[in-house]
C-alpha positions as CSV (number, residue, x, y, z in Angstrom):
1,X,-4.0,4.9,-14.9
2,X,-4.3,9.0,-15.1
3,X,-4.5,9.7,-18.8
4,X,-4.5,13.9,-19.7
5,X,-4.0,16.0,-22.5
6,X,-0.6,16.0,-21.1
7,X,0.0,12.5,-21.0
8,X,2.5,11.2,-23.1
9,X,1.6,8.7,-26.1
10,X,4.6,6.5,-25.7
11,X,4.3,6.6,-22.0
12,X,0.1,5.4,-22.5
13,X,1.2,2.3,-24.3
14,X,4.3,1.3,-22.4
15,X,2.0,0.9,-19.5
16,X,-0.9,-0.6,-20.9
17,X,-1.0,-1.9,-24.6
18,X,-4.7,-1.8,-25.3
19,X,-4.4,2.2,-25.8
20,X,-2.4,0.8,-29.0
21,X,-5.7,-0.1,-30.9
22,X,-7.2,3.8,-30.3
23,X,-3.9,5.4,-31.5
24,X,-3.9,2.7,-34.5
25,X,-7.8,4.0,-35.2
26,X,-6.7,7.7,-35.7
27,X,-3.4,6.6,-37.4
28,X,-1.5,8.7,-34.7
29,X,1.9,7.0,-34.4
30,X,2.9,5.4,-31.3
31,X,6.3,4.2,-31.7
32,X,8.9,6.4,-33.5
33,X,6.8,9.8,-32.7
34,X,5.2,8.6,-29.5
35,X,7.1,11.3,-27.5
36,X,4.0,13.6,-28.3
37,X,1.5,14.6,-26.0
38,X,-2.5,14.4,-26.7
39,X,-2.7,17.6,-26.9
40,X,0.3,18.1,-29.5
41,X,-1.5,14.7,-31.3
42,X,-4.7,15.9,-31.4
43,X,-4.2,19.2,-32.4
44,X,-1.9,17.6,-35.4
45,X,-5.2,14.8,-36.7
46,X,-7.9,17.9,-36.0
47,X,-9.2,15.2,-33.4
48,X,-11.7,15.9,-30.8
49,X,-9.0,15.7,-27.5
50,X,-11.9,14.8,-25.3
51,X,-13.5,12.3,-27.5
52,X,-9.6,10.7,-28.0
53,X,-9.5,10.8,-23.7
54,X,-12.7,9.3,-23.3
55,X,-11.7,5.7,-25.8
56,X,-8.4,5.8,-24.2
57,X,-9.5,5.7,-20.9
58,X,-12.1,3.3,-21.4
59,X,-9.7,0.9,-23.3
60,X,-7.3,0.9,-20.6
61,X,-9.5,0.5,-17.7
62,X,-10.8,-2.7,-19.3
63,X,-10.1,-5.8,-17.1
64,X,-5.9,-6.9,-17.7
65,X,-6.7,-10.2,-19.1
66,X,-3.7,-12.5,-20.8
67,X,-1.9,-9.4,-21.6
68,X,1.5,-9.3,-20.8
69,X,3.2,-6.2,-18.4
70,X,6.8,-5.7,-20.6
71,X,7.5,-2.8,-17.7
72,X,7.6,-5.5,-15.8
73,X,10.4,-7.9,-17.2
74,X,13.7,-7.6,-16.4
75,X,16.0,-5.4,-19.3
76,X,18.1,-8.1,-20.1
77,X,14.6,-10.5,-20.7
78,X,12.8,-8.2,-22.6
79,X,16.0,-7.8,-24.7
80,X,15.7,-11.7,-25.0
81,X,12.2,-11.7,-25.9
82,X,12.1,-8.6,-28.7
83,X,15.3,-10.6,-30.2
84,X,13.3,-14.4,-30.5
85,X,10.0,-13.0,-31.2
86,X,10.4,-10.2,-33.4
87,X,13.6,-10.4,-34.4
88,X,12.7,-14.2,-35.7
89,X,9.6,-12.4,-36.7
90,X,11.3,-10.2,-39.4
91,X,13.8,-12.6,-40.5
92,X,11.3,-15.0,-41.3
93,X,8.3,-12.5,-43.2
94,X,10.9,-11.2,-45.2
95,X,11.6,-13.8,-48.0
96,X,8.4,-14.9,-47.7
97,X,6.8,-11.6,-48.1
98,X,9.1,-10.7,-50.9
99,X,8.0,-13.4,-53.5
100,X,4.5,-12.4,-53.2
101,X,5.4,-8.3,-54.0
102,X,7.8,-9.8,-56.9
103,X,4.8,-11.7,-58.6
104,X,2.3,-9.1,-58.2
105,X,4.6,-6.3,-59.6
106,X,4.9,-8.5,-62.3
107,X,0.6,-9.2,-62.9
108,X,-0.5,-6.1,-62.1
109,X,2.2,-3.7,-62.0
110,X,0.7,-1.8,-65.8
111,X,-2.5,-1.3,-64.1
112,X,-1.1,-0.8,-60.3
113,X,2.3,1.3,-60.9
114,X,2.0,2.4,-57.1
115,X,3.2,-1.5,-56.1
116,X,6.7,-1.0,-57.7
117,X,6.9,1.6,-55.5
118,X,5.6,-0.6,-52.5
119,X,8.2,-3.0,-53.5
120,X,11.2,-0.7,-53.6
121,X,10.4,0.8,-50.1
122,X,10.0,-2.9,-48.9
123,X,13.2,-4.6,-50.3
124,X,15.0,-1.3,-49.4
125,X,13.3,-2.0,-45.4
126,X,14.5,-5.7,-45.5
127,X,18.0,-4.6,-46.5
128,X,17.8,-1.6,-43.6
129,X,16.3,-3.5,-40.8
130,X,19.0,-6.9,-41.4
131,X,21.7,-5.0,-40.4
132,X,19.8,-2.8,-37.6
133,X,18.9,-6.7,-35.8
134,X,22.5,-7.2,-36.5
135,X,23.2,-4.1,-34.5
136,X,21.4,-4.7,-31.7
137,X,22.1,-8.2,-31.4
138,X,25.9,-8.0,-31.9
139,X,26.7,-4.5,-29.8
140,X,23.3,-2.7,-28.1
141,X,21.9,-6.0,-26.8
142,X,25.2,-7.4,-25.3
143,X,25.7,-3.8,-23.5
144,X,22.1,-3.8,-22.1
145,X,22.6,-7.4,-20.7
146,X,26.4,-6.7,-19.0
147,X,24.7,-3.5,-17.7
148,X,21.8,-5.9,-15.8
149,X,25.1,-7.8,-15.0
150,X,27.0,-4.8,-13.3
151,X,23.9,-4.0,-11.2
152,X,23.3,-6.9,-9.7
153,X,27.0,-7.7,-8.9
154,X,27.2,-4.5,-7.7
155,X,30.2,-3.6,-10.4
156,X,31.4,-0.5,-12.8
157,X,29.8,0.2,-15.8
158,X,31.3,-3.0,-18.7
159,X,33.8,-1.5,-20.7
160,X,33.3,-1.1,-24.6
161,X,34.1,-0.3,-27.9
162,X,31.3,0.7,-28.9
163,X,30.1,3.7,-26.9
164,X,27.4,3.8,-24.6
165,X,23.8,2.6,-24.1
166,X,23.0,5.7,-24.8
167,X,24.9,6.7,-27.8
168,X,24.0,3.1,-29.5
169,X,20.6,4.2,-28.9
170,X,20.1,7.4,-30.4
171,X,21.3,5.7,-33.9
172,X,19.1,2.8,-33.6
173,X,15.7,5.4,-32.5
174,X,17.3,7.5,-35.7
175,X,16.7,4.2,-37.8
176,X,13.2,3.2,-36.3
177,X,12.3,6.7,-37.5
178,X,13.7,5.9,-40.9
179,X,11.2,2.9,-40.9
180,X,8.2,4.8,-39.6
181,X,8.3,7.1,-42.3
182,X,9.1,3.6,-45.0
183,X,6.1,2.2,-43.6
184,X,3.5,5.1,-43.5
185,X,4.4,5.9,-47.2
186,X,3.7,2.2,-48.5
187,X,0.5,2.4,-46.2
188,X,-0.7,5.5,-48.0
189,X,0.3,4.2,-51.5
190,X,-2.3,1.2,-50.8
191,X,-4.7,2.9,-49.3
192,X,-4.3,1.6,-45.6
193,X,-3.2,-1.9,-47.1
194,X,-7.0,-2.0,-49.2
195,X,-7.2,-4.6,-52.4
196,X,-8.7,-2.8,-55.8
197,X,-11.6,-4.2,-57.1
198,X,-9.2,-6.3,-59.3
199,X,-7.0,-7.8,-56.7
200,X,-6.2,-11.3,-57.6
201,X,-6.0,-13.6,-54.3
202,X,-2.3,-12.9,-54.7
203,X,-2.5,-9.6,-54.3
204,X,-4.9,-9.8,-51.2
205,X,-2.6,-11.9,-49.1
206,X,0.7,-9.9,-50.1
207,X,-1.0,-6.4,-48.9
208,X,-2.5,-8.7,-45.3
209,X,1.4,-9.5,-45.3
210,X,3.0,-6.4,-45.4
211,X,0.3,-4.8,-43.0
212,X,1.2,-7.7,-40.8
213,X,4.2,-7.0,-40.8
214,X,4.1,-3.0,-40.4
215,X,2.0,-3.8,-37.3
216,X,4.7,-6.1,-35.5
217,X,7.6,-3.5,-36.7
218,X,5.1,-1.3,-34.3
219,X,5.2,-3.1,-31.4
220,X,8.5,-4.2,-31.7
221,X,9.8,-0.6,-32.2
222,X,7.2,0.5,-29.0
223,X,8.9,-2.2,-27.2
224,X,12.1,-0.7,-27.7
225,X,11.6,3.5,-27.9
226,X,9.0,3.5,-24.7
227,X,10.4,0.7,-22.5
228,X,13.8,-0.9,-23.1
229,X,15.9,1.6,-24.5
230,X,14.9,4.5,-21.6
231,X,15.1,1.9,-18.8
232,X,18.6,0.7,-20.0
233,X,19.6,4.4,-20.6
234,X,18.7,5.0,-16.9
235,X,20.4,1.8,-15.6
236,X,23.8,3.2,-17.1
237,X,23.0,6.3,-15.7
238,X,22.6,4.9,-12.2
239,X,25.5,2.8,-12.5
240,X,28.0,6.1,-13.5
241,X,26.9,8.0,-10.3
C-alpha cells in the first residue's frame, strides 16, 4: 500500500485498519474528518509529515494477521454486520454506562464539576444516536440491501420514499459529525479519559467505559463514512446510468 502526503486518511484506514492506532496516537480524527490529506493533518497537529509517513507505513506493512478486509464484504453484509455488532454495541453500553456517570456526578460532582458536563453530552449522545440506529436500520440500511438486490438481478434502482442512498447519507455523515465533535469535547473535559488522583474505583471504570465506547463509535462511524456509505453511493450511481 502507497501512503503520500497526498494520501487520504479515510482512504489509509478503509484499506488497512492498523493505520487506525497511529492516527489515534496524534489524536488526528479518522472517521467524521477523515477526508483530509496528511499533508492538510499534519500541517493542522504541527506534526512532523515524514515522521507521521514513516509509523504509517511501517504499521501497515505489518504481516495481515486475523484482521478482517471490510472492502472486502459484500454492502448488504457489512450493513449486517455494523447493525449486530455495533449497533447491539451501543444499545447495550448505554444503560449500563449511564448508571455509572449518574453515581459519580452524584460523589464527586463538588470536587469534579467537569463530569456533569460529561454527563449531559453523554445522555444527550444516547438520545442522538437511538434514533440515528433507528434511521439506518428502518430507511438507509433497507435501501443499501434492495440496491445489492437490483444489481444482481440485473433490475432498476428500488423505488422509495425516502430519497436516495445518497441523500439519506449526507444526513446521517451530518450526524456522525455531530458525535465527533460530542465525543472529542468529553475526551478533553477528562483529560483523554485520565482518573484524578481521587478517583474512586467507580469513577475509574465509568471513564474506561465511556472511552470504550468513543473508540467503537470510531470504527463504527469509519465503517460507515470510508467504506459502506461511498461504495453504496456508487452502486446507485451505477445502477441510474
Amino acid at each position: 500500500m502507497d501512503i503520500n502526503n497526498q494520501s487520504i486518511i479515510g482512504k489509509i484506514v478503509a484499506e488497512n485498519y492498523k493505520a487506525a492506532s497511529i492516527f489515534k496516537q496524534y489524536r488526528i480524527d479518522f472517521c467524521c474528518n477523515g477526508n483530509r490529506t496528511i499533508a492538510d493533518a499534519s500541517r493542522d497537529k504541527k506534526l512532523d509529515e515524514e515522521k507521521l509517513l514513516d509509523e504509517l507505513r511501517e504499521a501497515v506493512n505489518e504481516k495481515q494477521g486475523g484482521d478482517i478486509d471490510f472492502k472486502a464484504f459484500p454492502l448488504d453484509l457489512l450493513a449486517d454486520y455494523i447493525e449486530k455488532t455495533h449497533h447491539r454495541y451501543i444499545e447495550t453500553k448505554i444503560p449500563e454506562i449511564t448508571p455509572y456517570l449518574n453515581k459519580i456526578v452524584r460523589v464527586h460532582g463538588e470536587n469534579h464539576p467537569e463530569l456533569a458536563v460529561v454527563q449531559k453530552l453523554f445522555l444527550e449522545s444516547a438520545g442522538d444516536l437511538t434514533a440515528h440506529l433507528r434511521k439506518e436500520e428502518l430507511m438507509l440500511f433497507p435501501h443499501i440491501r434492495q440496491l445489492v438486490k437490483a444489481k444482481l438481478s440485473g433490475g432498476k434502482i428500488p423505488q422509495t420514499k425516502v430519497g436516495t442512498a445518497a441523500a439519506m447519507i449526507a444526513q446521517m455523515e451530518h450526524e456522525h459529525d455531530a458525535e465527533g465533535e460530542r465525543f472529542r469535547t468529553i475526551s478533553e473535559l477528562t483529560g483523554d479519559y485520565t482518573p484524578p488522583e481521587d478517583a474512586c474505583n467507580t469513577y475509574r471504570v465509568t471513564l474506561s467505559l465511556v472511552k470504550e465506547f468513543e473508540e467503537d463509535l470510531h470504527r463504527h462511524i469509519h465503517l460507515e463514512n470510508n467504506i459502506l456509505f461511498p461504495k453504496s453511493i456508487a452502486l446507485e450511481e451505477s445502477l441510474s446510468e
